[in-house]
N, C-alpha and C positions, 0 to 999 in steps of 0.2 A: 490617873483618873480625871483630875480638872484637866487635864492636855486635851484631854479627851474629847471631854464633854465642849471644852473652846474650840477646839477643831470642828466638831456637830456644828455649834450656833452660826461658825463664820461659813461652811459651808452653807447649812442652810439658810444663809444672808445673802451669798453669792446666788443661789439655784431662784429665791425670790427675784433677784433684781435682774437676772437672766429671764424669768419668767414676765416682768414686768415689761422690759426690753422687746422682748418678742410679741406682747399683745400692745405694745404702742406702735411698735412696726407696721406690725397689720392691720390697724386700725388706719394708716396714717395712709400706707399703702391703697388698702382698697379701697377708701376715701377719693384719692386721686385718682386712680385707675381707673375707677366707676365712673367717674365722670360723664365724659360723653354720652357711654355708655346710657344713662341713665337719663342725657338729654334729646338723645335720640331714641329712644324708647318713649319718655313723654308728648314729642313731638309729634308720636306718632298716634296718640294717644289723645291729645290735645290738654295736655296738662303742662300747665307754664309752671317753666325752673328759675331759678334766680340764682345767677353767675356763679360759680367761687371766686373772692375776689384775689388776685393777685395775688397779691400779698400773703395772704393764708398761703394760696397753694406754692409759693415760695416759700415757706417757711414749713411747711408738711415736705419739701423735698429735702432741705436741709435737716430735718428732723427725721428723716429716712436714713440718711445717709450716715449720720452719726449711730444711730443705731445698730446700722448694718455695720459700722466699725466696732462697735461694742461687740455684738453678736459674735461677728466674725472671732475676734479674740477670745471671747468664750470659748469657741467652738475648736479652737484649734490645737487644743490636746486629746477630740475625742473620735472615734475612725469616721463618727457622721459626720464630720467637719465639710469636708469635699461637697459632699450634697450638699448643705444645707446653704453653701456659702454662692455654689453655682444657681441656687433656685432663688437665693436671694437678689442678686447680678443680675437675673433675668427680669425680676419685676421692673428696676429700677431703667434696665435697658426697654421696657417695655413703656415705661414713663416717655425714656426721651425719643423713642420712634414714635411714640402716641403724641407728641407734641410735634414734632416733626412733620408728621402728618395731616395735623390740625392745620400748620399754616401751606400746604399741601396741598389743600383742597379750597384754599379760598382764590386758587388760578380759577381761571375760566373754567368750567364743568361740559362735558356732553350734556346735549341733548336729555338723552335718554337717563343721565342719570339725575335723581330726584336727593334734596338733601338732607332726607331722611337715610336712604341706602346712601350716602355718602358717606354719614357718622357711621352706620354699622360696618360699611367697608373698611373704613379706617381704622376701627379698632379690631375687624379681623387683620388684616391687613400688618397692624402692630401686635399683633398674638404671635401671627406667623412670625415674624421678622425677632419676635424677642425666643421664641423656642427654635427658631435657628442657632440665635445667638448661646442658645443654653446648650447645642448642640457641638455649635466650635469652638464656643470657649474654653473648654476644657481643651480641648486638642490645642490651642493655641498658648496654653498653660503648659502642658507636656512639654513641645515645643522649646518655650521660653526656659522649660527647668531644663529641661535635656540639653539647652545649647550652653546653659548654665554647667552643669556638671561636665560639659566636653571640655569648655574651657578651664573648669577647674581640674580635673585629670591629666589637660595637657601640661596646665601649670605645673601639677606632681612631677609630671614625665620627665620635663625639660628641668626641673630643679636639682633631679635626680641626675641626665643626664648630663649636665653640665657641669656635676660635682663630683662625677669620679672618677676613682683613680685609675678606671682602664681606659684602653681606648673602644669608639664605639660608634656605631656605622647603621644608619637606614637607608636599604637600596631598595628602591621600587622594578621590577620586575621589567624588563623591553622583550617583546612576543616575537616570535619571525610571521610569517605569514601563514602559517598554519595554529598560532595561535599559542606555541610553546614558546615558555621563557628560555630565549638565547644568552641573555644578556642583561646587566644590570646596570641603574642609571643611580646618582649617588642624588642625597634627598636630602642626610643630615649626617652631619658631623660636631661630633664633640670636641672641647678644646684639646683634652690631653690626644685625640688623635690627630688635630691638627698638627701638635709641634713633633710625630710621630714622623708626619709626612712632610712635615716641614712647610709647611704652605698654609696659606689660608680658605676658610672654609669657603669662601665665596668664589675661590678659583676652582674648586673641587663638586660644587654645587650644580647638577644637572648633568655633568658628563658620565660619558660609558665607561662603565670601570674596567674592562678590557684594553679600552684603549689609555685610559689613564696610568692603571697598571699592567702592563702584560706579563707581570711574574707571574700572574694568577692562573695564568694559559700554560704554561711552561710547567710549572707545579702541579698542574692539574686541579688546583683549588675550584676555577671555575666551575667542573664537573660536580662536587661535594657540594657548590655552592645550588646548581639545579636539580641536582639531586633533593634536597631538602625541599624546594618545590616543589617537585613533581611527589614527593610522596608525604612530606609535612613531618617528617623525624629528624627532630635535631643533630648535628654533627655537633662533633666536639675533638678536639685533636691537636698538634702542635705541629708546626709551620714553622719551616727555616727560610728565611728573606736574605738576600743577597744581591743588591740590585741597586740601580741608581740612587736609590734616596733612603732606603734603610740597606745599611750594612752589617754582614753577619751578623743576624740576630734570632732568636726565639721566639716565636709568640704562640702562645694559650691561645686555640680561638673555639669561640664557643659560636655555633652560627641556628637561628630558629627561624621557623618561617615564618611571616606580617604579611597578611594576604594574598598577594601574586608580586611579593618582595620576599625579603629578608632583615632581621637584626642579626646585626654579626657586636660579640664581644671580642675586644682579644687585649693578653697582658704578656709585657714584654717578662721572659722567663730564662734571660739568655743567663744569667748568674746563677739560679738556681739549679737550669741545666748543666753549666760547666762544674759545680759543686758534684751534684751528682753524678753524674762521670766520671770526677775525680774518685770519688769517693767508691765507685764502681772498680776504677782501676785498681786502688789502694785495695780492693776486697781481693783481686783475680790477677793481679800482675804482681811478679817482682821487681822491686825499686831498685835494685840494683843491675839487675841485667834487662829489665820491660821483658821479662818473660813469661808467660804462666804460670803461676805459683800451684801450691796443694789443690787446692780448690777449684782451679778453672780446669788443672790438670782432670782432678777424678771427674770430672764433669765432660769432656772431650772422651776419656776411654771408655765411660757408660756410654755414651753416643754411639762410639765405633763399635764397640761390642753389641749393641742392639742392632745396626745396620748389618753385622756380621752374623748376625741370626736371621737375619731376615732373608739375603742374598746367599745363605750361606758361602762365606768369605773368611778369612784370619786376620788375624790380629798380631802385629809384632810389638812387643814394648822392651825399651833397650830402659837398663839404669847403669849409671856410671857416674863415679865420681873421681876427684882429682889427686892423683898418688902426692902421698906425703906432703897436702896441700899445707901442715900445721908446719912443713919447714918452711917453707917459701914466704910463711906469713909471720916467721919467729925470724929470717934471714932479710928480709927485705919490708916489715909492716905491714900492716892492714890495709893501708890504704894499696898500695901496687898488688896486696892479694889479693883485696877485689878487684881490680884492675883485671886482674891476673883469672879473676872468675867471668869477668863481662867480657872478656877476649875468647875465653874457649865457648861460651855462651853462642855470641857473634859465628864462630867456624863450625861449632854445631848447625845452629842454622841455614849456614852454606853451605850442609853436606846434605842435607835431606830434603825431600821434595817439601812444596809450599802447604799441599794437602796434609802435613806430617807435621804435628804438634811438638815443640821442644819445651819441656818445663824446667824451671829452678825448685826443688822442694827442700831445699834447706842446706846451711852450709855448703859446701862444695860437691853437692847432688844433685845429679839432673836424671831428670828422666824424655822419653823420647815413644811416641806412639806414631805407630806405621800401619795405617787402615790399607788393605785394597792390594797386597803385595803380591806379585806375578808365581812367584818360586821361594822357595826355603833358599836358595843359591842365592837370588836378588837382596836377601835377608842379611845370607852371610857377609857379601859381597859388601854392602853397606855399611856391618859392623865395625869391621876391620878397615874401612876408607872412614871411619869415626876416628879409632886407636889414630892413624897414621896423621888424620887431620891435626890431633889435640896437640899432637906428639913435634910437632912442628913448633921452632923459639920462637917467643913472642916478645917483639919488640917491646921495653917500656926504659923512658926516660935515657936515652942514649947507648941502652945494656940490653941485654937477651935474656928470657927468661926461657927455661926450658921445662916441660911437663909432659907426665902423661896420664893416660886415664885407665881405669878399670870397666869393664864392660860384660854384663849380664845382661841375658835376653830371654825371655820368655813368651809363647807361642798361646794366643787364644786357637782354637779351642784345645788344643794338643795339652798345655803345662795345665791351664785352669779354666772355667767358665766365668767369673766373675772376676774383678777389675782388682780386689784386695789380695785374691790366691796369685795371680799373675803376677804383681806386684812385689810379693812375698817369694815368689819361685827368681822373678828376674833381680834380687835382693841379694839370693843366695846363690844362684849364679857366679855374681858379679863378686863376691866372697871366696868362692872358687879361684877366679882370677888372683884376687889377691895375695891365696895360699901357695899358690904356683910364680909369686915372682910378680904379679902386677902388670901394666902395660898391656892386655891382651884382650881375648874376646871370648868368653863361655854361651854356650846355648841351652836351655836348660834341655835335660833329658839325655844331653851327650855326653859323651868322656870327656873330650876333649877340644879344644877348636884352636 
């Protein structure tokens, strides 16, 4: 409650001597202003005036002027601030064109003009010229703030720019003669994409970036990059460089449009990409033979089988695996077994066309997907140039290994419609073989093959 009531009195101490402020103002003010005013009007009159002397009215302009700096600070937390501070600027500008004018008129005069209408002149004369001034001033305050916050935005810009961690490009737009951006001229560069390009920015500054980089023609980049002008939708995407001055690399590039230019971000992602990739492989390939694994396998015969519905076409899928592979790997170790896997892997691949998927799905199992096949014969004919391939010795370490394989087939749409019954039918097939001796070729649905 006393916070209270201290905060009342000192306000109302401030609103007094603001109030005080303001009627010393305007006394002091139109004191002066009236002046002439008042001696041209006597003059006219025939009533004699006696001077302000100097002095005073030197000391009523310095006594204006602190005021108006008082005021001013009053006023400048409250929304009438603007008015009250331009109305005030004008009296005072209205003082020094009214004095201006005073010695203005003591050139030589016309004729026709008498020095009574001289003084009234002059102080219309100083009305006009001060509610000019009431007029531009503010525009010329605009102005000053506006050039004021350009440059502090730029400062933002460039502090920002210059401190990160990508690289980062302003191109200004070059028109052809119909007025569309052909082509971009570079305007600004940041350090980290200086040592990108290896060069310094001041070599880089003004030229055509077609002709600086022509990957960007090649790639097509330049297209994405007019693109984004012509419709104002930022691009965003990744970019492989390969070229005189950056080599195999990656870049993130984020590109928006800056009025009949461009900012282009971009961040090198060549490590992350090759992670990924990796990590891609690791999902979809086997490590030991770079083949297809489960996963990329069921994903390629969902493919062929929907193509084969659509075209109505077949589907052939072989599985086979490697007879008595658990000797060769108890006779000779693991290591020349796998050996002994990435070899039949490798001749699998050379027996089947490129369009024709070969997987690893575990242990010494592969499977084999055939989209598009001419004949049931073309089928057979392939199975059995599989047996004969595997069945051929495989060099390792100065010695011959000898194998062979079991082979089951299964027919979309004939054994199954979907990619798990196929699977399961050319499973058991290939169990068939194995019951009969091994080394062969079963079809499913047949006796015998």
């Amino acid at each position: 409650m006393v916070t209270a009531l201290l905060q009342k009195i000192v306000s109302a101490r401030r609103g007094a001597r603001l109030g005080l402020s303001l009627f010393l103002y305007g006394a002091a003010a139109l004191g002066i202003l009236t002046y002439h005013l008042k001696q041209a009007a006597g003059r006219s009159l025939g009533v004699a005036h006696f001077p302000l002397n100097s002095l005073l009215e030197g000391a009523a302009v310095v006594l204006c002027l602190l005021l108006l700096w008082r005021i001013a600070n009053s006023f400048r937390e409250s929304p009438s601030f603007i008015f009250t501070y331009y109305v005030l600027i004008s009296f005072l500008m209205f003082f020094v064109i009214e004095r201006c004018a005073l010695m203005a008129v003591r050139w030589p005069e016309p004729p026709w003009l008498t020095q009574d209408g001289a003084a009234f002149l002059q102080v219309l004369g100083s009305m006009a010229a001060a509610g000019g001034a009431l007029i531009v001033l503010p525009h010329l305050r605009s102005l000053r703030e506006g050039s004021a916050l350009a440059r502090m935005e730029r400062d933002k810009f460039l502090a920002a720019a210059e401190s990160s961690l990508d690289d980062f490009y302003l191109f200004d737009g070059v028109p052809d003669e119909k007025g569309e951006i052909k082509d971009f001229r570079f305007s600004y560069i940041n350090p980290n994409a200086e040592r990108r390009l290896r060069t310094r920015r001041e070599n880089m500054i003004g030229k055509i970036l077609t002709e600086e980089r022509p990957f960007v023609i090649r790639s097509g980049l330049i297209e994405r990059y007019r693109e984004v002008v012509r419709t104002g939708t930022p691009f965003t995407g990744e970019v492989y460089l390969d070229d005189e001055r950056i080599k195999a690399t990656w870049l993130s590039v984020q590109v928006v449009k800056l009025g009949s230019g461009i900012a282009v971000t971009s961040r090198d992602v060549t490590e992350q990409k090759r992670l990924t990739d990796h990590v891609h492989y690791l999902a979809h390939y086997d490590q030991l033979t770079g083949l297809p694994n489960r996963t990329l396998l069921r994903d390629r015969l969902e493919q062929a089988i929907a193509y084969a519905q659509r075209h109505n076409n077949r589907v052939a899928v072989f599985i086979l695996d490697v007879d008595h592979f658990k000797e060769v790997n108890d006779a000779h170790g693991h290591a020349e077994g796998d050996a002994v896997l990435a070899a039949v892997g490798k001749r699998l691949l050379e027996t089947v066309r490129e369009t024709d998927t070969v997987a690893r799905i575990g242990g010494d199992e592969f499977v084999i997907v055939m989209p598009e096949f001419k004949s049931l014969e073309d089928v057979r004919r392939c199975g059995w140039q599989i047996v004969r391939s595997a069945a051929k010795p495989i060099p390792l370490g100065g010695r011959e290994i000898k194998v062979t394989v079991s082979v089951g087939l299964a027919l979309y749409p004939d054994c199954g419609a979907g990619s798990d019954e196929l699977l399961r039918k050319a499973d058991a097939s290939m169990y068939m073989v194995k019951g009969r001796g091994r080394n062969g070729l079963q079809i499913c649905g047949e006796e015998g093959s």
